[in-house]
N, C-alpha and C positions, 0 to 999 in steps of 0.2 A: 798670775795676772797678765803677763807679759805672750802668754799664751793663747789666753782668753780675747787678747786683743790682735791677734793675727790673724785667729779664727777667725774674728769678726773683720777683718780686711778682707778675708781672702772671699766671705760668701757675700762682702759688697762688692767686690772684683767681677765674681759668677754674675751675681744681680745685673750690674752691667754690659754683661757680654748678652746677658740673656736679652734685657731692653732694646741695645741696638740692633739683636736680629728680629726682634719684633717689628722692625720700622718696616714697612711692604716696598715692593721693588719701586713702586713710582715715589717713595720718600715724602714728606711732609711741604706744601708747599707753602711755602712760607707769601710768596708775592704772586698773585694772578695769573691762573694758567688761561692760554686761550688759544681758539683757534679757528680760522674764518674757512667757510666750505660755501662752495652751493654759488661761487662767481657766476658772473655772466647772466644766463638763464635764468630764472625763479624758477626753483623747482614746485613738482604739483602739492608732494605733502612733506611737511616737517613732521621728525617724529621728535623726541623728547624722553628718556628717562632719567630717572633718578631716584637715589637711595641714600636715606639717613640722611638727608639736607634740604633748603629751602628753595624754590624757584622761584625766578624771576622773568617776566617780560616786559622786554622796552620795545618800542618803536621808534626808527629814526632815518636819517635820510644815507641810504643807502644801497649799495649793490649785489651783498653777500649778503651771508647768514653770519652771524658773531657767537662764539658761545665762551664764556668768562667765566673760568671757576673761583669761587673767592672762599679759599678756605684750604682746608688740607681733603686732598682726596684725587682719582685719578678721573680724566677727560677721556673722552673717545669719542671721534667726528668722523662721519666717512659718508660716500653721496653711491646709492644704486639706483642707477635707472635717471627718473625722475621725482627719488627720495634721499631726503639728507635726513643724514640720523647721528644724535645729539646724547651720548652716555655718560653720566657722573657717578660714581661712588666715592663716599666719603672714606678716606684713610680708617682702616682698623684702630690707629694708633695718632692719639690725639695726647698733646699735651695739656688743652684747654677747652673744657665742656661746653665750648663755642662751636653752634651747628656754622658750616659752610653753606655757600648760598650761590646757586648756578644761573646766572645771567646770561640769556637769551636775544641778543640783538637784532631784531628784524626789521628789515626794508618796505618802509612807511607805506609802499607799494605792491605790495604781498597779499592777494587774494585768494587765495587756494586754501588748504587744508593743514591745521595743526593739531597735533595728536600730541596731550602729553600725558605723562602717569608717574607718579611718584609713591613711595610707601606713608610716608611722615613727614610733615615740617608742614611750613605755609609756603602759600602760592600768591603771587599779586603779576596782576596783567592788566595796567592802568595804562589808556591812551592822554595824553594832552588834553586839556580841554579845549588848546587853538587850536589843535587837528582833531576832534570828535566830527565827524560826518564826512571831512576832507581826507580823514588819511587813512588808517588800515582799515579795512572789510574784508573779513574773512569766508570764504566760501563756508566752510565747516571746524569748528572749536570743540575737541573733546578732552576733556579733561578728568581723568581717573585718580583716584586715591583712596589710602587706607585710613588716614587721620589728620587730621590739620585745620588750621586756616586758611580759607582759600577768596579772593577779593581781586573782581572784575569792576575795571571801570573806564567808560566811553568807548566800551568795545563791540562792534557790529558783525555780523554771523548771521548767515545766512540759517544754520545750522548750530546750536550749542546744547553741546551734552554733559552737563558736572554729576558723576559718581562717585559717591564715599562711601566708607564704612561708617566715620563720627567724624564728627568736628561743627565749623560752620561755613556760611557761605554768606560772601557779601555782594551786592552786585547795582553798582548805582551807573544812570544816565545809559543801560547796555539796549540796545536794538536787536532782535533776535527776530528772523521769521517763524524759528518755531525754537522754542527751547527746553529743555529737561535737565529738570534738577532731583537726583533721587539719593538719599542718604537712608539709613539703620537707625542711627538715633542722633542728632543735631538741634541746629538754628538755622534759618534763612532770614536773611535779610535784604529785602530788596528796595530800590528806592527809583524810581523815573525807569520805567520799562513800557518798552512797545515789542508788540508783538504776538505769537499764541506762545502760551506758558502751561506747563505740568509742573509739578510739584509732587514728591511722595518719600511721606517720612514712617518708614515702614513698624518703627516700632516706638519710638518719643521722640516728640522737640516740638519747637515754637516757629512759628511762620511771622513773619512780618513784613506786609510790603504797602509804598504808598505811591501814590500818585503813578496810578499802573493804567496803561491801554492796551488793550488787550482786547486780538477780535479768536479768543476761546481761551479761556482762566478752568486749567482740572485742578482742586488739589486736592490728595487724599493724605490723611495727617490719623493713624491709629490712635494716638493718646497725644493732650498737649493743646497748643495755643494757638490759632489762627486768627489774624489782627489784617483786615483789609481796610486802608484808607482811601479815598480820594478813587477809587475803582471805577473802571469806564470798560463795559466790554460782556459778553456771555459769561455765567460761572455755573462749576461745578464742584461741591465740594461735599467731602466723605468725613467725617473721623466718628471713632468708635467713641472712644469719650474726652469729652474737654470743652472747651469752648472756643464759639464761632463768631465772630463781630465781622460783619461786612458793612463800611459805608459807601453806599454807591456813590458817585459825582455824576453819573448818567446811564439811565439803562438801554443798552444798543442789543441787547438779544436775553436768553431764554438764561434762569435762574432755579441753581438745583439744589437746597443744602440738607446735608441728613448728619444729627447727632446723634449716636445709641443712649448715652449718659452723658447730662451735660445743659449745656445751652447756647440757641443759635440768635443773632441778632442782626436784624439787615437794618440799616437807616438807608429810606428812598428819598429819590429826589421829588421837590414838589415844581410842579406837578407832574406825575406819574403814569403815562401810558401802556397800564401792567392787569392786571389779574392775577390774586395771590390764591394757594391753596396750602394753607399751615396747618397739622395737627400734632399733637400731641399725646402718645396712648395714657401717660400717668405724670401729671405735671399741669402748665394751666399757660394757654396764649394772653400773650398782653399786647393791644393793639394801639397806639397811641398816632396811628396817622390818618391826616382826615380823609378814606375814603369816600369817592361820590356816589356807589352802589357797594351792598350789604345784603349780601344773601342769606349767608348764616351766620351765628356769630354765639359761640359757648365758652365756657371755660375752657374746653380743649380742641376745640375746631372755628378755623376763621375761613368764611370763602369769600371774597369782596373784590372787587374793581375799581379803575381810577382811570379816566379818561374813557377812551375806546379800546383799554385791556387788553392790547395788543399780544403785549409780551409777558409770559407766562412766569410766573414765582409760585417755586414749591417746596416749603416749607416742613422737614419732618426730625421730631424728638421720640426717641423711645418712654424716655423717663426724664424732667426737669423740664426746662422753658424756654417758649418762643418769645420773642420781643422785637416787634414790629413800629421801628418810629419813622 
């Protein structure tokens, strides 16, 4: 017995010598590592990685770049040229299956270009709502990733590019001149956007956005759910099969929607200075708005106008139904 229980000291002894050399040369951090770069001058692009942890961006009143790791894992900050560049990894060796999370400080002032990309976690890059128009604008916002949650808000871009593999994407009150959003398979969710927007969800997910301006709306959505509210602006929209509900608030340009399987649904505004052309090869149009001209009008073909039919709607289902209110 008295043997049995040495042995069993001795390979908790091992056990331990083994755990502490597991620990990596930067050790566990217990309290905030950080590190300010990029004084003085604003540089032209911040670049951004990160691995196996969450991001963060703040805005504040300042003259450097800040970068705050909160969690276990190692930092690396260093400036070429007119590029600061911003690296985290998460410690191999964690005592608590608590992701860490890399806080980004940027100067309220900062219009140039931010590049970031991470593998996994979420991402959140919320402006104030007192500083939403007065304080950051970013020349160009790209943002890469493999999987996560990713949630933009009161942030302005000249330029915005989010790619994922999965996950989703949140983005309310954002000003974009042109922006692209393309994920494999997710959710979008959008809420108070100006600007020209793409969208393309290459193989499943669900689109949602409301109260959007937008002077050129693409979205192509393979399989899955597209929900447009409150929509002001051109559109153009693609999926293979699923369903399409567009409510317009005003039509300012030319209207394109195509379902393989499925069904597509626009509500116009009244009154409507448009020209619609809906068909349907096997399924059946249902038209419930009051046109003032009716050219044709069948179970599976509507041609009609409303005003002076300025602005052109074209309507097409492979199989399933059109729904015109």
């Amino acid at each position: 017995m008295k043997g049995k229980k040495q042995v069993g000291m001795a390979l908790l002894g091992i056990g331990l010598i083994l755990l502490i050399s597991a620990v990596p040369k930067e050790g566990i951090t217990w309290k905030p590592n950080e590190a300010a770069v990029g004084g003085g001058s604003l540089p032209q692009t911040i670049g951004v990685h990160a691995s196996g942890m969450n991001v963060r961006i703040v805005t504040e009143e300042r003259d450097d770049v800040l970068a705050v790791m909160e969690g276990s894992g190692a930092l690396h900050t260093g400036t070429v040229g007119q590029t600061v560049e911003i690296s985290a990894e998460r410690g191999r060796f964690a005592l608590f299956p608590l992701r860490s999370t890399l806080v980004v400080h940027l100067p309220s002032a900062y219009r140039n270009r931010l590049s970031v990309n991470y593998d996994e976690g979420d991402f959140a890059f919320e402006v104030p709502k007192e500083a939403e128009g007065a304080g950051l604008s970013l020349a160009e916002l790209t943002i890469q990733a493999r999987t996560g949650q990713a949630k933009l808000a009161g942030v302005h871009a000249n330029r915005l590019q989010y790619t994922a593999t999965s996950g989703s994407f949140r983005a309310e009150s954002v000003v974009a001149g042109s922006a692209s959003i393309e994920l494999q398979t997710g959710d979008v969710q959008l809420d108070t956007f100006a600007g020209k927007l793409s969208v393309v969800l290459k193989q499943a997910g669900e689109l949602s956005a409301a109260h959007m301006t937008v002077n050129g709306g693409d979205f192509n959505v393979r399989s899955g759910e597209v929900r447009l509210e409150q929509y002001s602006g051109p559109l153009r929209a693609e999926m293979q099969s699923g369903e399409l509900v567009a409510d317009f608030r005003e039509l300012t340009g030319p209207a394109y929607a195509r379902v393989g399987n499925g069904r597509a649904e626009v509500h116009l505004p009244a009154p409507a200075d448009a020209r619609i052309e809906a068909k349907v090869e096997r399924g059946n149009v249902d038209s419930r708005y009051p046109f003032e001209n009716i050219d044709k009008r069948s179970e599976k073909e509507l041609l009609a106008s409303s005003g002076e039919g300025r602005i052109p709607i074209n309507m097409e289902v492979s199989a399933g139904e059109i729904t015109i209110k």
